[in-house]
TIBA-88402 format. One line per 5 residues: number of its first residue (from 1); their letters; for each residue z, x, y of N, C-alpha, C. Coordinates in Angstrom, 1 decimal, decimal comma. Last residue first. Example, Ala and Ser with C-alpha at 12.3 -4.5 7.8 and 13.67 -1.06 7.14 Angstrom:
2 = SA = 7,1:12,8:-2,2:7,1:13,7:-1,1:7,9:12,9:0,0 ~ 7,8:13,2:-5,7:7,8:12,3:-4,5:7,8:13,2:-3,3
END
This chain:
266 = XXXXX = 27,1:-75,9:-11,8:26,6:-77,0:-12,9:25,5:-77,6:-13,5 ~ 27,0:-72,9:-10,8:26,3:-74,5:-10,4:26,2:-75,2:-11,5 ~ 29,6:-70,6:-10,7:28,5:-71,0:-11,2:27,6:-72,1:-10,6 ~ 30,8:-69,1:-8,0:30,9:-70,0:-9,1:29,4:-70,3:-9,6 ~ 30,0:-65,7:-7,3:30,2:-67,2:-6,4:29,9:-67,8:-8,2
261 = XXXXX = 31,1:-62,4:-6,3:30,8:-62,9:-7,4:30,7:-64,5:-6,6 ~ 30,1:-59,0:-6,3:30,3:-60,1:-5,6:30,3:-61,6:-6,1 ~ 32,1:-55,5:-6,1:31,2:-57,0:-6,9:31,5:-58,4:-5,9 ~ 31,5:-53,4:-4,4:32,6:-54,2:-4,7:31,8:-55,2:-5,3 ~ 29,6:-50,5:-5,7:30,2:-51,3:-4,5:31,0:-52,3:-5,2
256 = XXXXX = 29,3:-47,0:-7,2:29,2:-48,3:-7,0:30,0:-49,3:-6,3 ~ 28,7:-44,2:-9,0:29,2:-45,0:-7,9:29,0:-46,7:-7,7 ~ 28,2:-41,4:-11,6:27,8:-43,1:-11,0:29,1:-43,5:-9,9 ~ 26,8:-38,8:-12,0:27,8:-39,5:-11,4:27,6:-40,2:-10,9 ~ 25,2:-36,5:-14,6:25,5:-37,8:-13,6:26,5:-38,3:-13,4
251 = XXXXX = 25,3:-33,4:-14,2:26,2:-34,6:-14,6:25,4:-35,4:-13,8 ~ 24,6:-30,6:-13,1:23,5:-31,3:-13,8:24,3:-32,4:-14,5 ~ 25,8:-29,2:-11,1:26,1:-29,1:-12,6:25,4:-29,8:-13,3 ~ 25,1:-30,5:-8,8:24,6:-29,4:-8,9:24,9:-28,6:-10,6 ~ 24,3:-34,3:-10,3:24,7:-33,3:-9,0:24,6:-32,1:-9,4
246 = XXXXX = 22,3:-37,0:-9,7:22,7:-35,9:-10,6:23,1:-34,9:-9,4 ~ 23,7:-40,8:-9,8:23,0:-39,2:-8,8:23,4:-37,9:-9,7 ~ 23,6:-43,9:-9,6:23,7:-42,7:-10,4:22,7:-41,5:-9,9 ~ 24,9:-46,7:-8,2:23,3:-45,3:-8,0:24,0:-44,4:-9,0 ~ 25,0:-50,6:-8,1:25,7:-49,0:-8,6:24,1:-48,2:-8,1
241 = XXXXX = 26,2:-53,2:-6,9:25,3:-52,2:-6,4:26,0:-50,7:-7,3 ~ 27,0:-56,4:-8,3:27,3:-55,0:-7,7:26,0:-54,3:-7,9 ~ 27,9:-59,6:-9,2:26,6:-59,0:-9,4:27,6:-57,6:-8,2 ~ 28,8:-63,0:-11,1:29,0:-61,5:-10,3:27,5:-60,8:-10,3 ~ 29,5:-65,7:-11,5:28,2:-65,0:-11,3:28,8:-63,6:-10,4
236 = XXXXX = 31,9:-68,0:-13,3:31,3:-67,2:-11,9:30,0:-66,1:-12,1 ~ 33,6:-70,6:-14,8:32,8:-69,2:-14,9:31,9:-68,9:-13,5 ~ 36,6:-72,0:-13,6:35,4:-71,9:-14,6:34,5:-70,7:-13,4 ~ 39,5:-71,2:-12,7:38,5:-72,5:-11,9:36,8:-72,5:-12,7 ~ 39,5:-69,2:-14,2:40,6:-70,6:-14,1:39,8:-71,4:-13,5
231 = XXXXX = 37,0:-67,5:-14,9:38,0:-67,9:-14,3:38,5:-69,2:-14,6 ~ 34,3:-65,5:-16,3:35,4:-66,4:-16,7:36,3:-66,3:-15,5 ~ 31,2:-64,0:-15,1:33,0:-63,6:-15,3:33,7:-65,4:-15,3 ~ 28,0:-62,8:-16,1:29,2:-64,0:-15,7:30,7:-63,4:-16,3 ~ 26,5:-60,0:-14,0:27,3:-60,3:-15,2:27,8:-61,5:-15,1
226 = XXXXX = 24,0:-57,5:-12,7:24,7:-58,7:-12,7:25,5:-58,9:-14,2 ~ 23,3:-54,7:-10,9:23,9:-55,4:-12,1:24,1:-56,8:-12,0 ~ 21,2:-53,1:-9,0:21,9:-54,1:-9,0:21,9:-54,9:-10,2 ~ 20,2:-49,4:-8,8:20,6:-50,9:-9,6:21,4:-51,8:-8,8 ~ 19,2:-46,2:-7,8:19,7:-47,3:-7,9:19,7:-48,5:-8,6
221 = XXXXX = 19,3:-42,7:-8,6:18,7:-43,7:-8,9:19,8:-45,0:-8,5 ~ 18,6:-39,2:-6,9:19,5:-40,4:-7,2:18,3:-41,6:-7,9 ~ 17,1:-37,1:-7,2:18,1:-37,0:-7,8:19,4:-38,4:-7,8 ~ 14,8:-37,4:-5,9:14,6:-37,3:-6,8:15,5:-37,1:-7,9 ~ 16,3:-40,9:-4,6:15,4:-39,8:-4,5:15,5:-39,2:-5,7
216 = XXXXX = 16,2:-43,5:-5,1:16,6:-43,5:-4,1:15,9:-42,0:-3,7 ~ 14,4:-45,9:-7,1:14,5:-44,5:-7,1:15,1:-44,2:-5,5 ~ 15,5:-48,8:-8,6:15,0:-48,2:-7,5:15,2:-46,8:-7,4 ~ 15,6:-52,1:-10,1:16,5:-50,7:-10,0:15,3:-50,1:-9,1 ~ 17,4:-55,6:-10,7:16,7:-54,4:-10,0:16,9:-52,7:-10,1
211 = XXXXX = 19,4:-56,4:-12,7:18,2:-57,7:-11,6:17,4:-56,6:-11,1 ~ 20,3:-56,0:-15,6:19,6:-55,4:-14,6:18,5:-56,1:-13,8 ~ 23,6:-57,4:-16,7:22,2:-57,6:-16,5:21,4:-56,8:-15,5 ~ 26,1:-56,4:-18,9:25,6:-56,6:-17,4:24,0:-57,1:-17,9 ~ 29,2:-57,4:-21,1:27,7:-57,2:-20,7:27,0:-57,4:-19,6
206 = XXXXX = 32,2:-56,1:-20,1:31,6:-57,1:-20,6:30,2:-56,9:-20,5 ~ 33,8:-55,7:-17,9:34,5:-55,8:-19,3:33,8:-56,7:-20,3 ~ 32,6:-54,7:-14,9:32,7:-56,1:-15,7:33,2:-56,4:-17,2 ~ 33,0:-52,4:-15,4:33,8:-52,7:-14,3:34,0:-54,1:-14,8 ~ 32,1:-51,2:-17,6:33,6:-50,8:-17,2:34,1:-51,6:-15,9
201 = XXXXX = 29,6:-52,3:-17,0:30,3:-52,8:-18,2:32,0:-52,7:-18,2 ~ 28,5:-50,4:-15,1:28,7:-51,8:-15,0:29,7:-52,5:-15,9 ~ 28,7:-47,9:-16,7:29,5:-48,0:-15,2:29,7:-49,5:-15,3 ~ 26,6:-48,2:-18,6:27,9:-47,9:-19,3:28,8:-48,1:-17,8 ~ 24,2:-48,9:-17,0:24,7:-50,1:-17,9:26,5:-49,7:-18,0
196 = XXXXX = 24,3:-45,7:-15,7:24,2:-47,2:-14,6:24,9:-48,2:-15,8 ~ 23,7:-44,6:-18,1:24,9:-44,5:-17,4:25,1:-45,5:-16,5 ~ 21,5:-45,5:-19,1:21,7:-45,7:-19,7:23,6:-45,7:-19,2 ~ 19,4:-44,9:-16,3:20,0:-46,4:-16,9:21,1:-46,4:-17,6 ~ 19,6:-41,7:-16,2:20,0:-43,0:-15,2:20,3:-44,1:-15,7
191 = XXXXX = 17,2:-41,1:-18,4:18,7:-40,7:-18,3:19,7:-41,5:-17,5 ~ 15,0:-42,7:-17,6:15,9:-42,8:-18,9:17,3:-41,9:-18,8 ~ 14,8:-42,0:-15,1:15,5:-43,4:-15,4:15,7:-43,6:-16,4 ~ 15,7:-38,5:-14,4:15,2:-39,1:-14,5:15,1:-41,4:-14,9 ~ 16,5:-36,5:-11,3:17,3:-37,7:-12,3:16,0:-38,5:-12,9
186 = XXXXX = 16,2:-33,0:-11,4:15,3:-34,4:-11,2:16,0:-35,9:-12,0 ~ 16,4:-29,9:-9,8:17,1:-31,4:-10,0:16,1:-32,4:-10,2 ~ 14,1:-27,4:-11,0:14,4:-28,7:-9,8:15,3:-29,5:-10,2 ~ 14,2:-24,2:-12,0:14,6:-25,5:-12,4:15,0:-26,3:-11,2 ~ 12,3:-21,8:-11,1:13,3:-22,1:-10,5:13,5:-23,6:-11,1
181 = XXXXX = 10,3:-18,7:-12,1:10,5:-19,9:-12,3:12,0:-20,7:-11,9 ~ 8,7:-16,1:-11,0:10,0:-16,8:-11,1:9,5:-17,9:-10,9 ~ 6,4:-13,1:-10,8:6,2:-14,7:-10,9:7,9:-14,6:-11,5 ~ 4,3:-10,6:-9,8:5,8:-11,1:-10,1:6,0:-12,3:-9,9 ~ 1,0:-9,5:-9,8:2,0:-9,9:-9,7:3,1:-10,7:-10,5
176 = XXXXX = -1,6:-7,2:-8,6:-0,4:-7,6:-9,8:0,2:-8,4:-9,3 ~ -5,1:-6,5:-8,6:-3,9:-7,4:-8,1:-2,8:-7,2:-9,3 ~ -7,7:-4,5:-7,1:-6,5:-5,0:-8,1:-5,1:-5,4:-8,0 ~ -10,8:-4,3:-5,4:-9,3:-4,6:-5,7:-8,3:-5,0:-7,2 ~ -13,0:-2,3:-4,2:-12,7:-2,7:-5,3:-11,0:-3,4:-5,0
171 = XXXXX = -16,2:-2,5:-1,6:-14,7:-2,7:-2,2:-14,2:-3,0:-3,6 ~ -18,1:-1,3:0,7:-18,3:-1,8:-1,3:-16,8:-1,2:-1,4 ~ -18,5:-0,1:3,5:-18,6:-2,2:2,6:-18,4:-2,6:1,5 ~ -16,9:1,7:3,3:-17,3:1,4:4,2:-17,3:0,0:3,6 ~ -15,0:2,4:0,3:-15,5:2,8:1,6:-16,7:2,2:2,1
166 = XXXXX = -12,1:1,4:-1,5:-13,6:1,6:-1,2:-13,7:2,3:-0,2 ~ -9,4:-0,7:-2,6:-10,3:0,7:-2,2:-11,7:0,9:-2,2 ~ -6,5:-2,7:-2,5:-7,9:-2,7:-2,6:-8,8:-1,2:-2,2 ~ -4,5:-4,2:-4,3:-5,1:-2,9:-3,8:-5,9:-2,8:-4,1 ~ -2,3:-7,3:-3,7:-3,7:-6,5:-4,0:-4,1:-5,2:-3,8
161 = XXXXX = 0,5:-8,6:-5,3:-0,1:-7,6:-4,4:-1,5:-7,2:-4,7 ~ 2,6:-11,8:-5,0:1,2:-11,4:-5,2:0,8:-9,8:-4,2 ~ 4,8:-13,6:-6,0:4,5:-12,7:-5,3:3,5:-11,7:-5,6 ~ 5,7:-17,1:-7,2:4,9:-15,7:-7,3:4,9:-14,9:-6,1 ~ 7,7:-19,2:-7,9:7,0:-18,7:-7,0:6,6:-17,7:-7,6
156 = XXXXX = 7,7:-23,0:-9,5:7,4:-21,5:-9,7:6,7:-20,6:-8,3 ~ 10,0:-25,4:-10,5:9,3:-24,5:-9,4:9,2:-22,9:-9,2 ~ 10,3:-28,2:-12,4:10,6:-27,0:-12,1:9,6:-26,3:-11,2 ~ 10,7:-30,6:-12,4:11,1:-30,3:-13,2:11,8:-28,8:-13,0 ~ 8,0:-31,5:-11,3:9,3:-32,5:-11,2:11,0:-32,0:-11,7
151 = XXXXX = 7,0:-28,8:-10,2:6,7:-29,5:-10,8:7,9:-30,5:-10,7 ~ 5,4:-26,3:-8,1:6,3:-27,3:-8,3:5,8:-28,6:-9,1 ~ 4,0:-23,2:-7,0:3,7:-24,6:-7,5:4,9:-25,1:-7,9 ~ 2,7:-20,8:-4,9:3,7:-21,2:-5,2:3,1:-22,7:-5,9 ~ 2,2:-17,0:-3,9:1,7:-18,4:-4,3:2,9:-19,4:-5,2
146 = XXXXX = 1,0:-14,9:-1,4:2,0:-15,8:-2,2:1,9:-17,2:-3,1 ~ 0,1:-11,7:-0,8:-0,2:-13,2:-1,3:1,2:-13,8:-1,6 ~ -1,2:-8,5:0,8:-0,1:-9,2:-0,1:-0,4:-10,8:0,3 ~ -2,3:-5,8:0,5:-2,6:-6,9:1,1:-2,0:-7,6:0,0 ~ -3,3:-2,4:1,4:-2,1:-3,3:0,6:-2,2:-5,0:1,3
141 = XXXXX = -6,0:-0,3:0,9:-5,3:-1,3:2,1:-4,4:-1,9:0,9 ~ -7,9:3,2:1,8:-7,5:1,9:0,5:-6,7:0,9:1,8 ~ -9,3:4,9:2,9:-10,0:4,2:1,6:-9,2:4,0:1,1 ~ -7,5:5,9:4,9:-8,8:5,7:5,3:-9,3:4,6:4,6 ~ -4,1:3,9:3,7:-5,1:5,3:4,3:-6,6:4,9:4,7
136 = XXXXX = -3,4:2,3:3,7:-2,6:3,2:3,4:-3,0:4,1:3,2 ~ -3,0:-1,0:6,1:-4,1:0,0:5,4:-3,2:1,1:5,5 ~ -2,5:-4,5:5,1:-1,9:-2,8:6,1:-2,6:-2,3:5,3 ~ -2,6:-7,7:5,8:-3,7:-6,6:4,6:-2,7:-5,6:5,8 ~ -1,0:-11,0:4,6:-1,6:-10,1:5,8:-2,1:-8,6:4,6
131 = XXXXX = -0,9:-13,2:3,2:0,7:-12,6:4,0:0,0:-11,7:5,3 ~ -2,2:-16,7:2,2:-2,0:-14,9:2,8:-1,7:-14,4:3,9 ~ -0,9:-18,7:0,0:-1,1:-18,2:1,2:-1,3:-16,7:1,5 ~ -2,1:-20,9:-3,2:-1,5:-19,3:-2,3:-2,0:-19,6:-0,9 ~ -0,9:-23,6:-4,9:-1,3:-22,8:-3,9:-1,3:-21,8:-3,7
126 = XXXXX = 0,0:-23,6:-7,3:-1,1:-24,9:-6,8:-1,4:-24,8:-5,7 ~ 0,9:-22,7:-10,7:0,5:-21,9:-9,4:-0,5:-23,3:-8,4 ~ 0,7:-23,1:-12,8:1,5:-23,2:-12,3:1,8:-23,5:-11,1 ~ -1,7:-22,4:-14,3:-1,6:-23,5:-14,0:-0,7:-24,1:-13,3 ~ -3,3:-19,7:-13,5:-2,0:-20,1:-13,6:-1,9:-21,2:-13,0
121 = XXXXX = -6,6:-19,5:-12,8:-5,4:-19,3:-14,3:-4,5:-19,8:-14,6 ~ -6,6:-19,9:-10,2:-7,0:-20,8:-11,4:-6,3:-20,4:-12,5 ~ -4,5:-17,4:-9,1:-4,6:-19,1:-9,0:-5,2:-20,0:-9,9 ~ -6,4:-15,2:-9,6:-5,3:-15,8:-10,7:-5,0:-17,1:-10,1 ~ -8,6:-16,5:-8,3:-9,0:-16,2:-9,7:-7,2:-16,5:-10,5
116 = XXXXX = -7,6:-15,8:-5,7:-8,1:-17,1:-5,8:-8,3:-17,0:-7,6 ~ -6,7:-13,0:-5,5:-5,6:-13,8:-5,5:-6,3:-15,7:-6,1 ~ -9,3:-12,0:-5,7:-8,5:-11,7:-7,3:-7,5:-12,8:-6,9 ~ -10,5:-12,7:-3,6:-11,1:-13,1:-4,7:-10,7:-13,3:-6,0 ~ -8,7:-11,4:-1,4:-8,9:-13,0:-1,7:-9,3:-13,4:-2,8
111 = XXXXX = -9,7:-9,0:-1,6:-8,4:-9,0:-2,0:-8,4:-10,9:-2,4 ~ -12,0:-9,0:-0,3:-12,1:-8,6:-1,9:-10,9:-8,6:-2,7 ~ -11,5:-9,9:1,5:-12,1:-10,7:1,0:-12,0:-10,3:-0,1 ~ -10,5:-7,3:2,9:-9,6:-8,3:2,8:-10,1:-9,6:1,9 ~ -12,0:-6,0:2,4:-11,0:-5,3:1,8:-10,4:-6,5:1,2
106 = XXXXX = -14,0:-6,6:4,7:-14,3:-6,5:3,8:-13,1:-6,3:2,2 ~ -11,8:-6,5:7,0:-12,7:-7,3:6,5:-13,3:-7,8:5,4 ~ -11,9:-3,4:6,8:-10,5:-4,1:6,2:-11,1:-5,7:5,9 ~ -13,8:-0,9:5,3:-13,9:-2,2:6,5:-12,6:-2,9:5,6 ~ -13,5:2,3:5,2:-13,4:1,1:4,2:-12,9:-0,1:5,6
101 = XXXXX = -14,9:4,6:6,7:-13,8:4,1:6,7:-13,6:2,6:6,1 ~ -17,9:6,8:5,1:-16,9:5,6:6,0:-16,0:5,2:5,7 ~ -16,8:10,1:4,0:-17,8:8,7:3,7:-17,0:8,0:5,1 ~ -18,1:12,7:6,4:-17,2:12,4:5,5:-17,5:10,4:5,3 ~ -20,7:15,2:6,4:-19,9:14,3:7,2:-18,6:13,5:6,0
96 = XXXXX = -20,1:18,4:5,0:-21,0:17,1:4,7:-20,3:16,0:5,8 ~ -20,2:21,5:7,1:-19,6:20,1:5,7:-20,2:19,0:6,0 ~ -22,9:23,7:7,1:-22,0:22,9:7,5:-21,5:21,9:6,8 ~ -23,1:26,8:5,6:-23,4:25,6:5,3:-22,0:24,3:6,3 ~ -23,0:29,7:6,6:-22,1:29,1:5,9:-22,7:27,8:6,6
91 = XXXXX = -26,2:32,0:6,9:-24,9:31,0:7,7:-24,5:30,1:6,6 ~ -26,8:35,1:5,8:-26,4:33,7:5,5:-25,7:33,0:6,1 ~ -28,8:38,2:7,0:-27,9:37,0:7,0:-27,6:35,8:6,3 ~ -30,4:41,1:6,0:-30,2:39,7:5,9:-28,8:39,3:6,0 ~ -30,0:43,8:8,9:-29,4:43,3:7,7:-29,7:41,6:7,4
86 = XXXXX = -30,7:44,5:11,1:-31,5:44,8:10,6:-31,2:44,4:8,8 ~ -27,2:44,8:12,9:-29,0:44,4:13,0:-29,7:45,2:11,4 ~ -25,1:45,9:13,6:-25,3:44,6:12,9:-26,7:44,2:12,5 ~ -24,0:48,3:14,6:-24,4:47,8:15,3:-25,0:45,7:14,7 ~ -24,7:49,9:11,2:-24,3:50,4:12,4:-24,8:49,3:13,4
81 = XXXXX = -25,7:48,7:8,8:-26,1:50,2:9,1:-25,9:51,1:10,8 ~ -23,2:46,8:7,2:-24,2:47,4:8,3:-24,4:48,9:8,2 ~ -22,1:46,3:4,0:-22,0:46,2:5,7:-23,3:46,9:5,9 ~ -21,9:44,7:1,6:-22,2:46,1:1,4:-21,8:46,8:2,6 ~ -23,3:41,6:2,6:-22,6:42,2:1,2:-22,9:43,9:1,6
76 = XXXXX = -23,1:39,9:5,1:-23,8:40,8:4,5:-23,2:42,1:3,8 ~ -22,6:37,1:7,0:-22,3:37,6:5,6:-23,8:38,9:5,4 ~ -21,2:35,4:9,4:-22,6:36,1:9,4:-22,6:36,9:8,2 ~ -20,3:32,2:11,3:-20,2:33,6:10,5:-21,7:34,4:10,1 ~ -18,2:30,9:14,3:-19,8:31,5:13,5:-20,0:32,9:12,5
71 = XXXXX = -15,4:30,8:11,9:-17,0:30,7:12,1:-17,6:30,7:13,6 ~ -12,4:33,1:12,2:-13,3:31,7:12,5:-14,7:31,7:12,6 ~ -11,4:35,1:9,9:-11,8:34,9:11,1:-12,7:33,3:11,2 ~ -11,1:35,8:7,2:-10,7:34,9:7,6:-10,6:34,2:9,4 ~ -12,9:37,7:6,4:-13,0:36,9:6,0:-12,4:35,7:6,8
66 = XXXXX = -13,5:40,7:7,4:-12,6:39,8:8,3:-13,0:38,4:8,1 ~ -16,7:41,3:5,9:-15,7:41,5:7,3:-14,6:40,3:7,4 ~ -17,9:41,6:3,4:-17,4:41,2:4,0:-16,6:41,1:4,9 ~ -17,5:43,3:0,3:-18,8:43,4:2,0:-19,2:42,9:2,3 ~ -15,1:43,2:-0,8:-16,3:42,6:-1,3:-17,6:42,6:-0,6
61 = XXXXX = -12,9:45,2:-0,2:-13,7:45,4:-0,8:-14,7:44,5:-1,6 ~ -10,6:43,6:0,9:-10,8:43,2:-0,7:-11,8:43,8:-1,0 ~ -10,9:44,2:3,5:-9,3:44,4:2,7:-9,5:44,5:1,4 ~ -12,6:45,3:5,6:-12,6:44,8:4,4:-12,0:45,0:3,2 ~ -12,2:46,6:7,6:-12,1:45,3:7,9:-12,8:44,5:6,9
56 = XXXXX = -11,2:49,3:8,2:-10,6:49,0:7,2:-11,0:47,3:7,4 ~ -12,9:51,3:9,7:-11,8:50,5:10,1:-11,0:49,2:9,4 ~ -14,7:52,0:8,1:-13,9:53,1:8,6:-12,9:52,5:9,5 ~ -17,1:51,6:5,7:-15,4:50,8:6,3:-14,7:51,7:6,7 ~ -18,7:52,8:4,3:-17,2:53,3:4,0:-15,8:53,0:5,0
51 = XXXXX = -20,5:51,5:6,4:-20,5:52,2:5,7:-19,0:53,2:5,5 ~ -19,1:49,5:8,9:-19,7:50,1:8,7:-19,8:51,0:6,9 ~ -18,7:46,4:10,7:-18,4:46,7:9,2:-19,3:47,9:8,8 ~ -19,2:45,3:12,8:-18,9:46,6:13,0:-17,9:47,3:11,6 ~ -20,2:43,2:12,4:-21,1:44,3:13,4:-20,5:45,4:13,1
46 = XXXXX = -18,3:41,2:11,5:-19,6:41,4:10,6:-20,3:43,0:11,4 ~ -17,0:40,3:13,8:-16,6:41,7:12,7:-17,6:42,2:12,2 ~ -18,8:38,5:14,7:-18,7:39,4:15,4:-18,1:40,7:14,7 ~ -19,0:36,7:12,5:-20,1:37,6:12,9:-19,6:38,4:13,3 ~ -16,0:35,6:12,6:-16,1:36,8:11,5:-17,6:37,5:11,8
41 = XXXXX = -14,5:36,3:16,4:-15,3:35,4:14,9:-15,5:36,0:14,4 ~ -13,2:37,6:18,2:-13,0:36,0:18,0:-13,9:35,7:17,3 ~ -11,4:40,6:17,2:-12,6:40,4:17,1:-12,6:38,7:16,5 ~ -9,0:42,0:16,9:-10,0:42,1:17,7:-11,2:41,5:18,0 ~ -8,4:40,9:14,1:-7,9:40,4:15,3:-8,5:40,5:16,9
36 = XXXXX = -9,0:43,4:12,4:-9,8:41,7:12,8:-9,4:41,0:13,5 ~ -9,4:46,2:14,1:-8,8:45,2:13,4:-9,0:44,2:13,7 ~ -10,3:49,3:14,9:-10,3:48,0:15,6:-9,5:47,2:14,3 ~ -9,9:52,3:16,6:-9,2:51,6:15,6:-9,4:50,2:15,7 ~ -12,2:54,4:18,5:-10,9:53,0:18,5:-10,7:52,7:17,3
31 = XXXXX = -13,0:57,7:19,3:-13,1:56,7:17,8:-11,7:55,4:18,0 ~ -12,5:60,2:20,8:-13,1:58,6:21,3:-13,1:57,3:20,3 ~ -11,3:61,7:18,8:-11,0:61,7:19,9:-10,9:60,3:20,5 ~ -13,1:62,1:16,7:-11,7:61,0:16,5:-11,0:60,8:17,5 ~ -15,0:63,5:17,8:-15,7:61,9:17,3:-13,7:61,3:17,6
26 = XXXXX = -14,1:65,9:19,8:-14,3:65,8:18,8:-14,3:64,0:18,5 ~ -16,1:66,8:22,9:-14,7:66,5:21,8:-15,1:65,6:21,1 ~ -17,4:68,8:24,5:-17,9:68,2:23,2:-16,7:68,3:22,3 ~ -16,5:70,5:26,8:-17,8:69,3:27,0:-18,0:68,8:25,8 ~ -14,6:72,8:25,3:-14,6:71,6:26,6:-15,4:70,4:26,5
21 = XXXXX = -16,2:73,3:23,2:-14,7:73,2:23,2:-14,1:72,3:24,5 ~ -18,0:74,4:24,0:-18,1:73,5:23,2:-17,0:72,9:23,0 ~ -17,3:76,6:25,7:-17,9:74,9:26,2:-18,1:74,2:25,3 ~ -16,3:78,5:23,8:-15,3:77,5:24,9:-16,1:76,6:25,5 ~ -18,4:78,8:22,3:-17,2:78,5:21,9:-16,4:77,5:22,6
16 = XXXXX = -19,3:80,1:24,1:-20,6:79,2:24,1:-19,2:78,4:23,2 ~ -17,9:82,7:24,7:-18,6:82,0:25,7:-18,8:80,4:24,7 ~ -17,7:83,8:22,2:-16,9:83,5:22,9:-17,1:82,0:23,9 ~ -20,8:84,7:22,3:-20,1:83,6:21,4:-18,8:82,9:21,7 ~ -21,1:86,7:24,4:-21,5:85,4:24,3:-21,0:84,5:23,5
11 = XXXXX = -19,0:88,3:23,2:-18,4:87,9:24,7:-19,4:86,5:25,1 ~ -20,7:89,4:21,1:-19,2:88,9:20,8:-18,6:88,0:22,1 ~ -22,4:90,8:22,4:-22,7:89,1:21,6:-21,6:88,5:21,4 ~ -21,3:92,6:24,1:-22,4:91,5:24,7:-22,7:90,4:23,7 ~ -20,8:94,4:22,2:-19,8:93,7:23,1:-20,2:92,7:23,8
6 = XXXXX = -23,0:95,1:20,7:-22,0:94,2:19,7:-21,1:93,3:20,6 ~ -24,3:95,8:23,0:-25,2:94,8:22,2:-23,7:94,1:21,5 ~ -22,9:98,8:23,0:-22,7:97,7:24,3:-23,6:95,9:23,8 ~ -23,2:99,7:21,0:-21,7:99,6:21,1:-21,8:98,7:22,2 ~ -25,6:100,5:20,9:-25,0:99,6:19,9:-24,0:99,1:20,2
1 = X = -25,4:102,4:23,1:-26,3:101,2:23,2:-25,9:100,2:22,2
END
């Protein structure tokens, strides 16, 4: 009777061994391996962040899923208790909109203000024109000036840059600029006469008279000389046309017509 009880339990155990063995395989069996890649947002990792991370989707050990997954996100330090529920959330704060785009209008005025200011300054200076405004990003613009003045003497250009920055309506600008000064030809009549007399004299061998003189431009000057000239037949009345012109070496160079001369009148 013992002997048949020991054979009868042994042969059940057996038994119950092998269905467990069939109908009940083992967890690692069915267990997927997932990776953050699996999974199109970091909520969605967030779910299956379990207790001792058994799919490794917390590299850095902070408990946090698959940090770098795309939002909609879902944060809970430590993970889940399986499934995602029942844990406080934080949604990641949306970004602030971004300021306005600096009105070029506006840019452009604020650029005008500095180019008109050094203008008064520089006495030199007796106009500007404006070149145009390019924008060199959202919040700033390059807007460029010219300005130019002339004197009898000499002529000054400038090149004018503004940068201007801000956003939307409230602008700041600051201007620099590169200024050259360019020497004008100008004959003036004290310089002019004194060579117009010294020409006359070489032609007439003798002292002239100035009946007229005249600005022909800014670098010529005219005259008409007169002189009496001695002859055999008694004394005569001459008179010639000289100009004295300054040329690109800064000399004057006198010219002059054929003298005209008629006898005196008794």
């Amino acid at each position: 009777m013992r002997k048949w009880l020991g054979g009868s339990l042994a042969l059940g155990v057996a038994i119950v061994l092998g269905l467990l063995m069939v109908t009940a395989p083992t967890a690692s069996a069915h267990r997927r391996d997932y990776d953050c890649s699996d999974f199109a947002t970091q909520a969605e990792a967030e779910e299956y962040l379990l207790p001792g991370d058994p799919y490794n989707l917390d590299a850095d050990g902070d408990g946090i899923a698959c940090e770098d997954n795309p939002c909609p996100c879902s944060y809970s330090p430590g993970g889940s208790s399986g499934g995602g529920g029942g844990g406080a959330t934080t949604t990641e704060p949306s970004p602030p909109p971004k300021p306005p785009k600096l009105n070029k209008a506006v840019a452009r005025s604020a650029a005008w203000a500095k180019a008109r200011v050094f203008n008064r300054r520089n006495r030199l200076i007796s106009r500007v024109s404006f070149q145009g405004c390019r924008r060199r990003s959202r919040y700033k613009l390059r807007c460029e000036f010219r300005g130019l003045g002339e004197t009898r003497a000499s002529r000054e250009k400038c090149a004018m840059t503004a940068i201007v920055k801000g956003e939307g309506s409230h602008a700041h600008a600051k201007l620099r600029a590169t200024c050259r000064s360019e020497r004008v030809l100008h004959l003036t009549f004290a310089t002019a006469i004194p060579e117009l007399r010294a020409a006359g004299e070489e032609v007439s061998h003798r002292g002239v008279v100035f009946i007229s003189t005249r600005r022909i431009s800014d670098v010529e000057i005219g005259a008409v000389l007169e002189w009496d000239s001695p002859t055999k037949n008694g004394p005569e009345e001459c008179e010639a046309r000289f100009a004295a012109r300054l040329n690109s070496s800064d000399e004057v160079v006198v010219n002059h017509g054929p003298p005209s001369c008629t006898p005196q009148s008794s």
